[in-house]
N, C-alpha and C positions, 0 to 999 in steps of 0.2 A: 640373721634376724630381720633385715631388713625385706624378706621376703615372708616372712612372718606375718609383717605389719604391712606390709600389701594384700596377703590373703583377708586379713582380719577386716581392712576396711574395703575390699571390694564384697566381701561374702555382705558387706554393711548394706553396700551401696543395689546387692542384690535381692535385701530382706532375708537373708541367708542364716539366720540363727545360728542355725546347726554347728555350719561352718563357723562362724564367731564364737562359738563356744567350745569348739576343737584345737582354738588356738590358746586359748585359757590353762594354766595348770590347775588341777584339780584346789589347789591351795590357793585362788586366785584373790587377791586384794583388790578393790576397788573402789574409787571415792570422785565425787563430784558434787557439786555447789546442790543440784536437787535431788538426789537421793541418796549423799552422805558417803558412810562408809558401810559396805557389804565386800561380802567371805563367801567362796565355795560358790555353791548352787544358785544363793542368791544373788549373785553378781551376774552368772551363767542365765538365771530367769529374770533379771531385768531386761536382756539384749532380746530374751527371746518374747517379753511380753512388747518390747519395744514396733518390734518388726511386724510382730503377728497386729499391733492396733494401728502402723504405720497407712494414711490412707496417698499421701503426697511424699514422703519425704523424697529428697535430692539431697548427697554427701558428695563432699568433694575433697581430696586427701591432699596432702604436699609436706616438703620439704620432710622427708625421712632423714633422719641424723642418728648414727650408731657411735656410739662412745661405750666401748666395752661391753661392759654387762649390763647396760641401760641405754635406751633409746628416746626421742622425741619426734613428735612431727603434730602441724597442725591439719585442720580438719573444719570444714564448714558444714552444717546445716541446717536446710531452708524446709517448711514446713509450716502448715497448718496448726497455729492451739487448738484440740479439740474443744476443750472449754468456751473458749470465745469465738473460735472461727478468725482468730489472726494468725497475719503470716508473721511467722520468725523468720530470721537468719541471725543465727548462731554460730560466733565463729570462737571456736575452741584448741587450746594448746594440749595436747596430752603427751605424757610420762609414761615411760613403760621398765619394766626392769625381767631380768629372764631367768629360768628355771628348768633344767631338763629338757632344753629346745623349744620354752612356751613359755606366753606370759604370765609372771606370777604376779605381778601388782602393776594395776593402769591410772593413770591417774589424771581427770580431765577440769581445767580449769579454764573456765569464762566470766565474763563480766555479768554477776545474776540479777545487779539492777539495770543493768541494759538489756538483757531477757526478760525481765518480769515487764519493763516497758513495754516492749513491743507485747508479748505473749498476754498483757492485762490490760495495756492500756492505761490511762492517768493510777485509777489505781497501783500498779503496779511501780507507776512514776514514783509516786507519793512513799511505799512502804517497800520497794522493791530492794533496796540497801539496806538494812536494817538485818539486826539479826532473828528479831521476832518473825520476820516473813520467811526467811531462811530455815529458822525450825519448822515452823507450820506447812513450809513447803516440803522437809525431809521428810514429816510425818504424816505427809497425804500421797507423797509418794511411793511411800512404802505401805501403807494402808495399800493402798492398787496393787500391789506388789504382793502383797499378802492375798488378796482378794485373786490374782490370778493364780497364785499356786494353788491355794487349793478349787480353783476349777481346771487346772492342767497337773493332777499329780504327774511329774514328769521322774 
């Protein structure tokens, strides 16, 4: 498994879509602080919308730890908000658990008033902990998410 979760995040660190969604089981679970919780395809066309709008990113992967039939490991990165033109770095713990030699649920958690900071600026200072900005932000996230699938039926 542990080889697994090295394909997944080097295919990352390579804007490798394809490959990151090869590693997913077709039933794949996924949740994170900005775009919630998504299933199947959807979780599959987040990575691939991610990489295909990606102009800067840099990931950096560590400490892999296999505990059975679930795994951890954190994960940096640094990037550009297109919205603002600030830089992030975002440093994230992710969850993984396995299915027929693939991940079947991932699960990435960060600090998202220390991201809306940086990524917004005082704005972001002010409303970035709150759960109001957390909705508004699952909901503009997947708005884009929806906006890319249907100009990529994939």
């Amino acid at each position: 498994m542990k080889e697994l979760i090295e394909k997944f995040y080097t295919a990352f660190q390579n804007l490798d879509a394809e490959k990151m969604c090869a590693c997913y089981h077709d039933t794949i679970e996924f949740e994170d602080p900005a775009f919630g919780k998504l299933h199947g395809d959807k979780a599959k066309n987040m990575w691939r919308m991610l990489c295909q709008n990606a102009k800067d990113l840099k990931i950096e992967f560590s400490d892999i730890i296999i505990d059975g039939n679930t795994a951890t490991t954190h994960w940096e990165a640094y990037y550009t908000f297109s919205k603002t033109g600030r830089k992030v770095h975002n440093s994230i713990d992710a969850t993984f658990e396995f299915k027929d030699n693939k991940i079947s649920k991932h699960t990435d958690t960060f600090n998202l008033h220390k991201w809306a900071k940086q990524a917004m600026g005082f704005k972001g200072l002010l409303l970035g902990g709150t759960s109001f900005f957390k909705n508004k932000l699952n909901e503009q996230t997947n708005i884009l998410l929806e906006k890319f699938e249907a100009k990529h039926t994939l």
